[in-house]
C-alpha positions as CSV (number, residue, x, y, z in Angstrom):
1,X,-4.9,5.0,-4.7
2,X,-1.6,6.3,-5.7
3,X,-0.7,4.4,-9.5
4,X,2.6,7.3,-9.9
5,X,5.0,4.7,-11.0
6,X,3.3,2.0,-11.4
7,X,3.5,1.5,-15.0
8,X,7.8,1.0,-15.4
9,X,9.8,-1.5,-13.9
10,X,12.2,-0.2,-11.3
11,X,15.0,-1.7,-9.4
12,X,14.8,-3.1,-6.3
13,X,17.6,-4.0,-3.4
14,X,16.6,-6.5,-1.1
15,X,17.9,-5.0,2.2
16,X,17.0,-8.2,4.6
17,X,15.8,-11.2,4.8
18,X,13.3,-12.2,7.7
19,X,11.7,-16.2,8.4
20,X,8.5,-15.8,9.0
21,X,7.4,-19.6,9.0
22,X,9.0,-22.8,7.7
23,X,7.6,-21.8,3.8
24,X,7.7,-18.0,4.0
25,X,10.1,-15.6,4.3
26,X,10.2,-11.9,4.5
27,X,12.1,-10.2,2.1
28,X,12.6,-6.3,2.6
29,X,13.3,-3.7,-0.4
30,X,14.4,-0.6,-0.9
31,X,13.1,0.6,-3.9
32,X,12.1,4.4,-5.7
33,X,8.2,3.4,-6.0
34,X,5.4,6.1,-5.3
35,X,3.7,5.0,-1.4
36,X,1.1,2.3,-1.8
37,X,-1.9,2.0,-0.3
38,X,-2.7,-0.9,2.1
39,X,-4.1,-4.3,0.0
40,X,-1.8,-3.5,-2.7
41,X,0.6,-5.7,-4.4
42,X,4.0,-5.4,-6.2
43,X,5.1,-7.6,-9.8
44,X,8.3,-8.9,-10.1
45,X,10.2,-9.7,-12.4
46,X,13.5,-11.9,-13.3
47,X,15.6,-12.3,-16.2
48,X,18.3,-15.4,-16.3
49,X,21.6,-14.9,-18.4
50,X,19.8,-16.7,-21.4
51,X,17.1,-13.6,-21.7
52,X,14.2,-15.7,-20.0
53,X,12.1,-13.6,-18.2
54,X,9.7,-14.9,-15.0
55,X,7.2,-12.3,-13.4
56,X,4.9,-13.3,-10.4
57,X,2.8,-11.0,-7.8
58,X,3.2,-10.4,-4.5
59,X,1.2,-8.8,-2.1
60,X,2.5,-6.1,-0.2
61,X,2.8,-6.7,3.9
62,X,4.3,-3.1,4.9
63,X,2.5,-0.6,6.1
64,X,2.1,2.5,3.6
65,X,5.1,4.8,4.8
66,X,7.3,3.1,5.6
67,X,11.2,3.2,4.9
68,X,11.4,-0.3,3.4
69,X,8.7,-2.4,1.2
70,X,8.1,-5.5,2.7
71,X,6.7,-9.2,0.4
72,X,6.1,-11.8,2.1
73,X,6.6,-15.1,-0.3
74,X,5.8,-18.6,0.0
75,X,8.1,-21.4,-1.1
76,X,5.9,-23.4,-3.6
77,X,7.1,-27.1,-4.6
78,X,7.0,-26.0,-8.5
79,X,7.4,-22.5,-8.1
80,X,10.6,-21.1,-10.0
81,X,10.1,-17.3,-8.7
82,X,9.7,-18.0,-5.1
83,X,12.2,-21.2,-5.8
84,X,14.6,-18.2,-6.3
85,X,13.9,-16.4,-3.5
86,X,14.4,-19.1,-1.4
87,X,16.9,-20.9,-2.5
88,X,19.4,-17.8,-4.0
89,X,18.1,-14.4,-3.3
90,X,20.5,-12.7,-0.4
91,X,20.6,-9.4,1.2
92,X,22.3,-7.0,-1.6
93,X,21.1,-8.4,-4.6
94,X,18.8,-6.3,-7.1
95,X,15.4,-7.3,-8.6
96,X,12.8,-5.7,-10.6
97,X,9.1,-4.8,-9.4
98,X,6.5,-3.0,-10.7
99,X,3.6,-1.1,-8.8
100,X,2.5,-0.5,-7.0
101,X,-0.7,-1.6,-8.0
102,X,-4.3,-2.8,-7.4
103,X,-7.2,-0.3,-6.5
104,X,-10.1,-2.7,-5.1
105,X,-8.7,-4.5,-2.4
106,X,-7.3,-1.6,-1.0
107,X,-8.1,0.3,2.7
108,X,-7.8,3.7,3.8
109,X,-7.2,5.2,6.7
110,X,-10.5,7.8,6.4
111,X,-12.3,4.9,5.5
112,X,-15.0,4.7,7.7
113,X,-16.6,1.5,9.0
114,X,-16.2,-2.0,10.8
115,X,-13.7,-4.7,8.6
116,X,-13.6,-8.1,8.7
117,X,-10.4,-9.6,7.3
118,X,-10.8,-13.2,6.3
119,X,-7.9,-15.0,5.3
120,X,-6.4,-18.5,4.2
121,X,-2.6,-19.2,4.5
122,X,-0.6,-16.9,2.8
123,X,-3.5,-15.0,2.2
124,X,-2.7,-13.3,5.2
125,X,-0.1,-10.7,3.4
126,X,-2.0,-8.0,2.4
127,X,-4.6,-8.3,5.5
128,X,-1.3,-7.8,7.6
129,X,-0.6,-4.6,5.5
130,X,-4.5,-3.6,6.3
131,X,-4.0,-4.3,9.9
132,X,-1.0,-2.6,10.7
133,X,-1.9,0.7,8.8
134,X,-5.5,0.3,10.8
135,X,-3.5,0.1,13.8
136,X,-1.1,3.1,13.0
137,X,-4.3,5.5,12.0
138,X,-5.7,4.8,15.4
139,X,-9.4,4.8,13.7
140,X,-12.1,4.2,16.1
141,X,-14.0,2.1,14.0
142,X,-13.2,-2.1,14.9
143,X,-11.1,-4.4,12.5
144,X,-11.5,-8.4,13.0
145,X,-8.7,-10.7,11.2
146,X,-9.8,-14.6,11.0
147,X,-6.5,-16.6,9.5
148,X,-6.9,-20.2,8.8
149,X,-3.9,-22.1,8.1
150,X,-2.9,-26.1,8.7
151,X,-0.8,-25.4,11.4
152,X,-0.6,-23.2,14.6
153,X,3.2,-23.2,13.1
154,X,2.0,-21.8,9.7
155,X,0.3,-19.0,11.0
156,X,2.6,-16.3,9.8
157,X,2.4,-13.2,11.8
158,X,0.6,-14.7,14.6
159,X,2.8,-12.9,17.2
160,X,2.5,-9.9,16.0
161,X,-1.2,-9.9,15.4
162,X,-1.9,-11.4,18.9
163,X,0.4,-8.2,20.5
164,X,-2.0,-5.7,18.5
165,X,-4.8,-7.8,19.8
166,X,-3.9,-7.0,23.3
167,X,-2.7,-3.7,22.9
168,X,-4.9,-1.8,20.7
169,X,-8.7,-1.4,21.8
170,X,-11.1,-2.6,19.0
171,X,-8.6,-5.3,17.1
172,X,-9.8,-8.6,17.4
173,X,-7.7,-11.9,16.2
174,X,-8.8,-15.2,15.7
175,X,-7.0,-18.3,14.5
176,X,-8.2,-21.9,12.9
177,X,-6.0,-24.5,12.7
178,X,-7.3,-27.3,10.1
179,X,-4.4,-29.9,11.2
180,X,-2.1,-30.8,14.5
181,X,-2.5,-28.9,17.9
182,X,-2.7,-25.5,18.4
183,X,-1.3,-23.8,21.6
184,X,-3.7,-23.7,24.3
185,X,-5.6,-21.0,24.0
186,X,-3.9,-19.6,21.1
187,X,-6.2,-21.0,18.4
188,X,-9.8,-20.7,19.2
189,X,-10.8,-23.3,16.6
190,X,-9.5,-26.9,15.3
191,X,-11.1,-26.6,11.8
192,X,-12.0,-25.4,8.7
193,X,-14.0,-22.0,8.5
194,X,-17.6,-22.8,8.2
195,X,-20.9,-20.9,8.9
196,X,-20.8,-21.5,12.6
197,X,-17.9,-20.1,13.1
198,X,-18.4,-16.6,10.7
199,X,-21.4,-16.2,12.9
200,X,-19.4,-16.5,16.0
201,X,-16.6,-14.4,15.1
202,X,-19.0,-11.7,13.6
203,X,-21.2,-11.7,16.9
204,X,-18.2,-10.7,18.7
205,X,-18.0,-7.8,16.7
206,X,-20.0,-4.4,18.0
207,X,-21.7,-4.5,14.6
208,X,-21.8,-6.3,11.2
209,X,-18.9,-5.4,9.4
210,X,-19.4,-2.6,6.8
211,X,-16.4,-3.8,4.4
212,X,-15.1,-7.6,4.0
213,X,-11.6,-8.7,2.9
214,X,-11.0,-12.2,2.1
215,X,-8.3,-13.4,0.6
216,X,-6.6,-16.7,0.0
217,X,-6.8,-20.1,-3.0
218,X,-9.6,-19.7,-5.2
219,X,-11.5,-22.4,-3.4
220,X,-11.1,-20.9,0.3
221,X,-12.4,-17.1,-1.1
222,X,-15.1,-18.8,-2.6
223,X,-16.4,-20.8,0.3
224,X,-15.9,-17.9,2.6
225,X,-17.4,-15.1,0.6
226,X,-20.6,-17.3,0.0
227,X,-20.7,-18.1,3.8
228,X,-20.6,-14.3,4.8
229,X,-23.1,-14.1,2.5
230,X,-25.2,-16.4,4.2
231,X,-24.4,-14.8,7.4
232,X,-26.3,-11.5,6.2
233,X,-23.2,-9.4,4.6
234,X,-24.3,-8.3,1.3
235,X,-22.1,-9.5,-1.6
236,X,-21.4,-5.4,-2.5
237,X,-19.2,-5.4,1.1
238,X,-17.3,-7.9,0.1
239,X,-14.2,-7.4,-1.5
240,X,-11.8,-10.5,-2.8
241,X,-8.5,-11.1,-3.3
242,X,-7.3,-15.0,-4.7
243,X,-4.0,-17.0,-6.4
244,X,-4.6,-19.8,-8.1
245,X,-4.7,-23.7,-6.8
């Protein structure tokens, strides 16, 4: 893990602006911050005229490398960081982050090893990170990514995932939709992650995965790490990352 950097705030350009669904939006920075490592995140911070300052964490959905850092933030109904970004933040402006940072739920290229990426909603951000720099290295090992989200809609990064799916030998992708109708064939299940679908997904693995990511509300890691658990992945593979509600 690369921490050069991470301890000073820096500013930060927001170069585009990208929809990815109907709550989440892409927002793309140039910024002088040492290369992160896949699974890390980024703090930001804002200050109003009056001195007030608000700082939140975002995970980090770029690839290490490349030219701009991409976060990927949710609108939330009470949330006055991502109310900003939404509502106010344009191409031009300057913010300040910090990072980047994080060194357990993080994935190397010469990481050896089968990965399972588990995620719930938004939880997909730094998963997407893990998978694109997985499918840059050209490892031979497998990566599986289960997203669950209420909607086919909400499924951010879908397309994307689905074209490295189909493209790049050894990537498998599998969506659960826990509300309205999924595409046909797009979403292999209607519900909630439970044991018998774990079990599924992991038998269509070569092998057991040797690392786990989940990440996603504190209820959804919970449930999920204690049903990989129960589908014979010992707790020392797996590695969590959570936000709070």
């Amino acid at each position: 893990m690369n921490d050069a950097g991470a301890a000073g705030w820096r500013q930060a350009v927001i170069t585009r602006i990208e929809q990815r669904t109907a709550r989440m939006r892409s927002y793309f920075l140039q910024a002088p911050l040492a290369r992160h490592v896949a699974g890390q995140h980024l703090d930001v911070r804002l200050t109003a005229p009056d001195g007030y300052q608000a700082r939140r964490s975002y995970s980090i959905a770029s690839a290490p490398g490349v030219a701009e850092i991409e976060l990927a933030i949710e609108w939330l109904d009470d949330g006055e960081v991502s109310g900003f970004f939404h509502d106010v933040a344009q191409p031009g402006d300057t913010i300040e982050v910090r990072g980047p940072l994080g060194g357990h739920f993080v994935w190397h290229a010469a990481q050896p090893g089968a990965v399972l990426l588990v995620a719930g909603g938004s939880g997909v951000v730094p998963l997407v990170s893990i998978a694109r720099d997985w499918a840059r290295a050209g490892t031979p090992d497998s990566m599986q990514l289960l997203h669950s989200a209420r909607t086919w809609e909400s499924l951010a990064y879908r397309h994307e995932l689905q074209v490295v799916a189909a493209t790049r030998p050894g990537f498998d992708y599998i969506a659960t939709v826990t509300r309205g109708t999924a595409e046909p064939g797009a979403a292999r299940y209607g519900r909630r992650i439970d044991g018998a679908m774990l079990e599924e997904v992991l038998a269509r693995g070569p092998a057991l995965p040797d690392v786990c990511y989940v990440c996603g509300a504190n209820g959804f890691v919970d449930t999920a790490a204690q049903l990989l658990v129960a589908a014979g992945i010992a707790p020392r593979a797996i590695r969590t990352e959570r936000y709070g509600g």
